[in-house]
N, C-alpha and C positions, 0 to 999 in steps of 0.2 A: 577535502578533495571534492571527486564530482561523481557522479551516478555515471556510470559509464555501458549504454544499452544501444542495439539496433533498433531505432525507433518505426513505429508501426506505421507511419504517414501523421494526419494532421486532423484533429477534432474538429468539428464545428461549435460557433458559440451556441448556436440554437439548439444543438443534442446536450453542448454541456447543463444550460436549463433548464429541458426538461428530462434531463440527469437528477438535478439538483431537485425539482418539483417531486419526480415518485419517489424517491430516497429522504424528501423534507429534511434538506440539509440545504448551507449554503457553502461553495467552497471557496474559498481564499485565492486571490489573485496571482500569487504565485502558482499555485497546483493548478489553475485554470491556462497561465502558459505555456506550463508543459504537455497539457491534453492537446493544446492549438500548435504547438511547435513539436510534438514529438509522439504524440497520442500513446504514451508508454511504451512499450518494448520488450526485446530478449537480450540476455547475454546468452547467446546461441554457440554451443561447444563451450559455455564456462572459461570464455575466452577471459574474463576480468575478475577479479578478486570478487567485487564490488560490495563490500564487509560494513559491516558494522555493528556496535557492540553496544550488547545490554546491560548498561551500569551496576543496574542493581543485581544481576547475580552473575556477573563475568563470563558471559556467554557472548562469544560471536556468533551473526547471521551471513549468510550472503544473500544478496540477488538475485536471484534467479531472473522475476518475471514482472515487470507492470504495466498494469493492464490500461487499457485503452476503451475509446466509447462507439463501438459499432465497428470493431476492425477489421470485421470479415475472416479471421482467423481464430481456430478454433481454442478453445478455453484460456480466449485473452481478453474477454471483456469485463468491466466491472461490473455492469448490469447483471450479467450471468451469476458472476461469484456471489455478488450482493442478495439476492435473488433466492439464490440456493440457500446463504446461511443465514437469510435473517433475521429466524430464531434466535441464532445460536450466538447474535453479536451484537452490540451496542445501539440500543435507538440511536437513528441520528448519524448512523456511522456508513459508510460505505466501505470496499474490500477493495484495497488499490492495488495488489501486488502479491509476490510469493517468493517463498526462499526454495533454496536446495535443500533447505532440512525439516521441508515442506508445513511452514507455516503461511500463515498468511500479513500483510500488511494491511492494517487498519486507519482509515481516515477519521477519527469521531468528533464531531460537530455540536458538543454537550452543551457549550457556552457558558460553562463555567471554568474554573482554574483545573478540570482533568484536560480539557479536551487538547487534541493532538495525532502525532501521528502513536499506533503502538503496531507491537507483535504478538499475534495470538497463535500460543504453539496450540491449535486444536486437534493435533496427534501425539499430544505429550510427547515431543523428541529431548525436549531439555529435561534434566534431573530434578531440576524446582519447581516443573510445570504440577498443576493437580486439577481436581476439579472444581477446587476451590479458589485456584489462582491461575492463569494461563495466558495471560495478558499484560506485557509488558510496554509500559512508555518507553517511549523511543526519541522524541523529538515537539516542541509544542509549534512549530511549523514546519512546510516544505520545502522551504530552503534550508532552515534548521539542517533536517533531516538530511539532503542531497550532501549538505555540509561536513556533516558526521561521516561520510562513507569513502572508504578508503581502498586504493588499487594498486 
């Protein structure tokens, strides 16, 4: 299916790289369209399912929120989230989004056979989350990913 969001307006390339510079990622030409055609979004009132499922332990997510580069609105940008948890997440990785069961979406840029897109319950809401695992693959691109999500 397809990511189904009210899109924030439209990124610029030259924010997308020096996005990509403080973050020392590179991102994928796909996930660079949709910053420049949609600069991420809301499903605003939970108007779309916009699901999608964690194979490995049969958990769905939904949608909530993906964030955008300089939106002007408040706790939608990825600089912000990235920024906040960089500790707490993947070199290499940026925070592109969020669910209703208030995870986070992760873009990680490892360049070896993990990198992709995952989900990090950083509030333990799922039963398999722990502090030893809390990060689920999701997708090994953005199309992949938009592909999986279902309304």
């Amino acid at each position: 299916m397809v990511l189904i969001i009210e899109p924030f307006g439209h990124a610029e390339y030259e924010n997308i790289k020096l996005l990509e510079k403080r973050f020392d990622i590179k991102l994928p030409v796909d996930y660079k369209e949709f910053l420049v055609t949609q600069n991420g979004g809301r499903n605003s009132s939970y108007t779309f399912e916009n699901s999608i499922k964690i194979d490995q332990i049969d958990e769905v997510l939904n949608i909530d929120t993906m964030f955008g580069i300089n939106t002007g609105i408040k706790n939608a940008d990825i600089e912000q989230w990235t920024e906040e948890y960089r500790n707490d997440i993947f070199e290499h990785s940026i925070i592109i989004g969020d669910t209703i069961q208030h995870g986070f979406l992760l873009f990680w840029q490892s360049g070896d056979a993990n990198e992709g897109l995952y989900y990090c319950d950083d509030t333990y809401q799922l039963e398999a989350s722990s502090d030893e695992n809390n990060a689920y693959f999701l997708a090994k691109t953005f199309s992949e990913f938009t592909d999986l999500i279902e309304n």
